[in-house]
Structure formats: structure tokens, C-alpha cells
N, C-alpha and C positions, 0 to 999 in steps of 0.2 A: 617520392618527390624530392627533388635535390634542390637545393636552396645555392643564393649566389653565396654567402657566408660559406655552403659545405665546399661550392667548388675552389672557392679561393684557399680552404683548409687545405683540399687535396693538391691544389699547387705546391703549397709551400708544403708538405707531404715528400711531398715528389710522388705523389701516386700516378699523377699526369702531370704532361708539363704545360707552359703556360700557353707556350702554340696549339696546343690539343685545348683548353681551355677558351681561349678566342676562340676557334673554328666551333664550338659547341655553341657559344654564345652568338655567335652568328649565325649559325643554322636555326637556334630560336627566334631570333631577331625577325629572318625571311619567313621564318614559319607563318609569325604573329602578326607579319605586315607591321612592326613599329619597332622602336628603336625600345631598349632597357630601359632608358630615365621613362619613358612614357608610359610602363606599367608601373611607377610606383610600386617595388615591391617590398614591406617589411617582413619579418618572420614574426609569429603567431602561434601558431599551429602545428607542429610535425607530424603528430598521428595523435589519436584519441587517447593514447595514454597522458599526452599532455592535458588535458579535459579530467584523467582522472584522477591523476596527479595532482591539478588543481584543486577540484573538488575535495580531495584529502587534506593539503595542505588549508584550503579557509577552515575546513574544519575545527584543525588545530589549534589554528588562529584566535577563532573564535573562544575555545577552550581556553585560551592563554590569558585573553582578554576578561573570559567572566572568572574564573580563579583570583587574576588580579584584582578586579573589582569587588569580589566578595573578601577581600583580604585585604584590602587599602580603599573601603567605597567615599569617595567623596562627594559633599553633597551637590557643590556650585560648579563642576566639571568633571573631567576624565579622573580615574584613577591614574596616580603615577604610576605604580606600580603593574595594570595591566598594558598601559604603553610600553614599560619597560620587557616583560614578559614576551606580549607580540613582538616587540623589534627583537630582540636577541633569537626567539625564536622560529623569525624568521631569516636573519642573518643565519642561523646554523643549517636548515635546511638550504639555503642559498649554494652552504660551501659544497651542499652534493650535488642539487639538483641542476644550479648554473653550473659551479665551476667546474666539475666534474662529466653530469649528463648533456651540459648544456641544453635544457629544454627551453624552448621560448616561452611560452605563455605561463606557466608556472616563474619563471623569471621575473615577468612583470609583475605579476602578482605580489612575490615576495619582495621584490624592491617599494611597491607601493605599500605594503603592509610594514616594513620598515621605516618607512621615512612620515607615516603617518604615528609609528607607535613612538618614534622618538616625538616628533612634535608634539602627541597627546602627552606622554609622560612631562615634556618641560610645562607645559601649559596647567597640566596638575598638580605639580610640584609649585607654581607659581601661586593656585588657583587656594592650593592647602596651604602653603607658608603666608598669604597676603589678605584671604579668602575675597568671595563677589563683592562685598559693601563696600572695601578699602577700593577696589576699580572704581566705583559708583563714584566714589567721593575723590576720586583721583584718578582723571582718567588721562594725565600726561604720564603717569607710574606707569599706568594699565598698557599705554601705547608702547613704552620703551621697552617695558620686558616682552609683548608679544612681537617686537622688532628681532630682541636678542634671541629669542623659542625661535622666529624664524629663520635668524644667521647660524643657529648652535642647527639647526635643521640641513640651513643646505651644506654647510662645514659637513655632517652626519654623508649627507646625500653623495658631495667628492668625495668620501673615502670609501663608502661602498663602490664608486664609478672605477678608482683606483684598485682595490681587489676584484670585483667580478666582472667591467667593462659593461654592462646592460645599458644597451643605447637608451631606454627611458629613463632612465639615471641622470643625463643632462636636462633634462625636460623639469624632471623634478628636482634638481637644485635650481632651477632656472625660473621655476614658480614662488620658490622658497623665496630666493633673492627679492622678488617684484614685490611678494608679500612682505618681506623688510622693510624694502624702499615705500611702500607703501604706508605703510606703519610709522615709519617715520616723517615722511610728509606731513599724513594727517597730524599727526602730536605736536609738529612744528607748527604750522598752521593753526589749531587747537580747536579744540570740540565744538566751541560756540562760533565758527568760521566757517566751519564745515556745513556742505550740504550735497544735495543727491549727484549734483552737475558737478560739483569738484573733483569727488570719487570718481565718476563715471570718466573724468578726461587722466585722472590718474592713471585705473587700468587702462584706458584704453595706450597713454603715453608707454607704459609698461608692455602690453602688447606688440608696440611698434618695436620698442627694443629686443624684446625676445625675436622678434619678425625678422630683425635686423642681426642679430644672433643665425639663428637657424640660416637665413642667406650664407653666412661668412661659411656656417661648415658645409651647406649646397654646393657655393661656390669650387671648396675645394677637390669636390670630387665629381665633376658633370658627368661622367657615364656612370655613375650610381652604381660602383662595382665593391665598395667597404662602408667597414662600418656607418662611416662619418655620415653616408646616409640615411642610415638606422636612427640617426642621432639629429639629423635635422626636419628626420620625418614628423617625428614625436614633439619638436621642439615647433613645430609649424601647427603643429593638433595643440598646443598650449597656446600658440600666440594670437589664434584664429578668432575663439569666441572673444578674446579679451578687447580683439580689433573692432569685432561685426556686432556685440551688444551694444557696447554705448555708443556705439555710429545710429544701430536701430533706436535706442531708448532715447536722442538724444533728436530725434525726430518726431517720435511719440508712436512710437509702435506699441512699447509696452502699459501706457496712460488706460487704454481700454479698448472699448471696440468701436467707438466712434473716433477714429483716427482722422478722418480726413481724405478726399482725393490727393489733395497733393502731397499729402504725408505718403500715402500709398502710390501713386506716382515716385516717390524720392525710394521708398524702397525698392523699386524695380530698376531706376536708374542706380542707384548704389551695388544692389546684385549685379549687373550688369558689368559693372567695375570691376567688382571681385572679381567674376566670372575671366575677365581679360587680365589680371593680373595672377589670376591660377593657371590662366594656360601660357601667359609669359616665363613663373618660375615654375611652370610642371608641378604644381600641388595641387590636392585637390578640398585641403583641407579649409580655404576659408568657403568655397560654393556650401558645403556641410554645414560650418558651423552658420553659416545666415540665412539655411533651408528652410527655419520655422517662420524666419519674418517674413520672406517672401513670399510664402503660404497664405501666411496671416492676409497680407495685403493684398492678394489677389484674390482670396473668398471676398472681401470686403468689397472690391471693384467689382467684382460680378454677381453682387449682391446689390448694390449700388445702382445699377445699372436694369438689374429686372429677373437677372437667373438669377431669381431666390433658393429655387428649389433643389438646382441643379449647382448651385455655386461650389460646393465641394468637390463634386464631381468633376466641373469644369477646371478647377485649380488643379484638380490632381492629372485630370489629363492634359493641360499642357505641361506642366511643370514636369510630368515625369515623363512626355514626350518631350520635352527638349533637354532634360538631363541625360536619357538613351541614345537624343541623335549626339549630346558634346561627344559621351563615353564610346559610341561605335566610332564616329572620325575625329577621335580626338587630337591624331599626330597632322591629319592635313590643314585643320582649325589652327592649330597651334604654331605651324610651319606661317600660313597668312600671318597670323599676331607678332608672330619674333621676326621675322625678315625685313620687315619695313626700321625696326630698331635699329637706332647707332650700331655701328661693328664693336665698339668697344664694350656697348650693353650687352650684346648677343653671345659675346668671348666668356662673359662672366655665367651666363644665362646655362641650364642644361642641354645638351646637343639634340638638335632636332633630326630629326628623317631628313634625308633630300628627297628632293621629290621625284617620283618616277617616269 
């Protein structure tokens, strides 16, 4: 299976030229009945050696991480020294397996086992040099340095993106960042200020920014034929739950199970929303990440209402009957949604099918 990444390689190869590349791309295009942006494609996967690759490489990991903690264990968080451990040793494995094999899924892997060992090591290096009680009793100290763990993180995270380009690379400096901003809000703000509602408009403010992020590199590339979409894929799977949690928790999804008709009414018009706004920028990742609430609230109405018995069942078959009919017509769905748009919205927007 050939990925759009391998064919753009062989362009610029010159293995094939780029006319021969179009004419490929178009003959799958007809194949599929839809246009590239419409199947969202990332790389994952190239063959099972990636799977076992990975499975090698956590191994390791994992190794790296309890050596360091038997060698540096501290009591009130991570060892530094097994953060430090797993991040370098996954940054050297990086320099074969990305820069070299270029495997995807092993890619991810070790970018995320990087960018977490740096943040564990700053945060135990913090947790050893200040220990838990000094937080307790100072928790503006506590905010500032898990701001700075966060910034010395995504700082970590650009330079890995600079050496080995892995589009989750921007996703995860991009988390790191919100985590900062976050962090620093709250301290600002201060402990005795704070509560569940503050936080939750926090990420979700943060959410919109990455959302608004990920657009700018969409934008630049509407037939989803580079990187840049690898890059805003990932960065849209970050900004999704941050969007659709505290939209649900802030209605009372997550309170319990006596939510309410019209709390469960508002999740369905809220999905709804997503739902037109995933098929306006061709993502699919916020319908996902607000697939549990919508769940939620529809057991709950058709429990409500008298299918006790059946209410799970009944949630499940509508909701994954109309998740099948979006994914089978999803390009002529999406054609209705973007047309009626400003022209100047539609210009920014991913290119749709014309119609037949």
C-alpha cells in the first residue's frame, strides 16, 4: 500500500513525474467516488513490522523507565532520572527508526514517549529539589514551575519537530503550550479563586486556539497532498475533546445520571453542531471526541421515555446507523453544507467533489 507521503517522495525522486502522480491520484479519486480531503488520510501503519517494532520499542521504554526509578526512586512523583532515560532513549531509537526507516506508528510512539519523559524528568527534578509539602504550602511556586516543565516541554517538543518532522510533533508542543497557558492563568488567578467552571472555560478557550491553529495549517494545504495535513490532523484530535468536554460538563453531562431532558436535548443539538461543523472543515475528529456524551444522553431519553430495556440497544442503533449513513455519503452531505457558505469561507474551506 502506497501512501500520499511515499508518492510525493517519488516525485521529488524523480522516480515518476508529477503528471504521472496527478493522473494516479485521480484515478483513485474516480475509483472512491470522492475527492482526497474526504478520506482523511494519516499514516499509522505500513505493514505489521511497524506493530512489531513498536511492541519492541514500549518494551524498552519501559525498561528505561524502571532502571531509572530503581536508581533515582522518588517518593512524591516521577523519577528524574527514568524520564531522562526514556526520553534519550527514545530520541536515539527515533534517529533509525523515523529518520532513517521512516516507520509511522513507531514514530509516534517514540515522539510521545519523548515528550512525556522530558516532562516527567522536569517535574521530578522539581518534585526532588522542592518535594510535595513545599506545593501544599505554596501552590503559586507549584503553578509557576509546572508552567516552566511545560514551556522547557514544548521548547523539547520544536526541536524534536526540527530534527525528525513527525506531524504529531505539533500536536504535542501545542498541548504543552495550552498546559503552560493554563498553568499560568490559574496561579494568576490563585487557588482560592479557582473552581471546576473556571478550568473547564480555560481548556476549553485553549481548545479553540489549537482549533484555530490546526485550521491555519488546513487552510494551507486544501487538497491534503503534504505534510501540513498530517500536522493539522493530529492537531484537530488535540483540540476536539478540549472543545466538546466542557461544552458537555458545562451542561451537566458529566453531574450523573439524572441529567435532565433538556440537558439531554442540548446534547443532541450541540452534536448536531459539531456534526455540521466536521463536515464544513472535513474533520472528523470533534463527531469522536463527543461520541460518549451523546451516548450518554440518548440511553437516558429512551430510558426516560419507557425503553428501559432496550435503551442501550436503541442508542446503539441509531447512533451507529447515522454515523454509517454520514461515513457512506459523506462527500454529497458535505457538498449541501459548504455551498450554501460565503465564497470566501469555501476558498479557505477543503475542496469538495462537484457534483455529478
Amino acid at each position: 500500500m502506497y501512501t500520499e507521503d511515499d508518492l510525493r517522495q517519488a516525485v521529488a525522486s524523480g522516480a515518476i513525474s508529477a503528471d504521472a502522480a496527478d493522473a494516479l491520484r485521480e484515478s483513485v479519486r474516480q475509483t472512491r467516488e470522492a475527492p482526497a480531503t474526504d478520506e482523511e488520510h494519516f499514516r499509522l501503519i505500513n505493514s505489521f513490522n511497524d506493530i512489531f517494532v513498536t511492541i519492541a520499542a514500549v518494551l524498552l521504554l519501559v525498561a528505561m523507565g524502571g532502571i531509572g526509578d530503581a536508581l533515582w526512586p522518588v517518593s512524591d512523583g516521577p523519577s528524574p532520572l527514568a524520564g531522562l532515560l526514556v526520553a534519550g532513549a527514545a530520541w536515539g531509537m527515533a534517529e533509525y527508526f523515523t529518520l532513517q526507516r521512516r516507520m509511522a506508528l513507531p514514530s509516534i510512539v517514540l515522539l510521545l514517549a519523548f515528550v512525556g519523559g522530558v516532562f516527567a524528568t522536569l517535574i521530578g527534578l522539581i518534585v526532588a529539589s522542592f518535594g510535595g509539602d513545599n506545593f501544599d504550602q505554596n501552590q503559586v511556586l507549584a503553578g509557576l514551575l509546572v508552567s516552566g516543565a511545560a514551556l522547557a516541554t514544548a521548547i523539547s517538543a520544536w526541536v524534536h519537530w526540527r530534527r525528525f518532522m513527525v506531524p504529531i510533533t505539533v500536536a504535542a508542543g501545542a498541548a504543552s503550550l495550552a498546559v503552560t497557558a493554563i498553568a499560568l492563568v490559574a496561579t494568576g488567578i490563585g487557588p482560592d479563586n479557582l473552581n471546576e467552571n473556571t478550568i473547564l472555560m480555560l481548556v476549553f478557550t485553549a481548545g479553540l486556539v489549537i482549533f484555530g491553529f490546526a485550521m491555519r495549517w488546513d487552510i494551507s494545504d486544501r487538497e491534503r497532498q503534504t505534510r501540513r495535513s498530517d500536522v493539522a490532523f493530529w492537531l484537530h484530535l488535540i483540540a476536539a475533546p478540549m472543545i466538546a468536554h466542557p461544552i458537555f460538563a458545562l451542561i451537566g453531562v458529566t453531574d450523573g445520571d439524572n441529567i435532565g431532558v433538556s440537558a439531554a436535548v442540548a446534547v443532541l443539538a450541540v452534536y448536531i453542531a459539531f456534526g455540521l461543523v466536521a463536515l464544513a472543515i472535513d474533520r472528523r475528529a470533534l463527531l469522536v471526541s463527543a461520541l460518549a456524551y451523546v451516548l450518554f444522553a440518548l440511553t437516558f431519553l429512551f430510558d426516560r421515555f419507557g425503553a428501559v430495556e432496550l435503551n442501550v440497544a436503541l442508542t446503539a442503533l441509531v447512533i451507529g446507523s447515522a454515523l454509517l449513513t454520514l461515513s457512506a455519503f459523506w462527500t454529497p452531505i458535505r457538498r449541501a453544507v459548504v455551498q450554501p457558505l460565503p465564497q470566501d469561507l469555501q476558498a479557505r474551506l477543503p475542496i469538495t467533489a462537484a457534483a455529478t
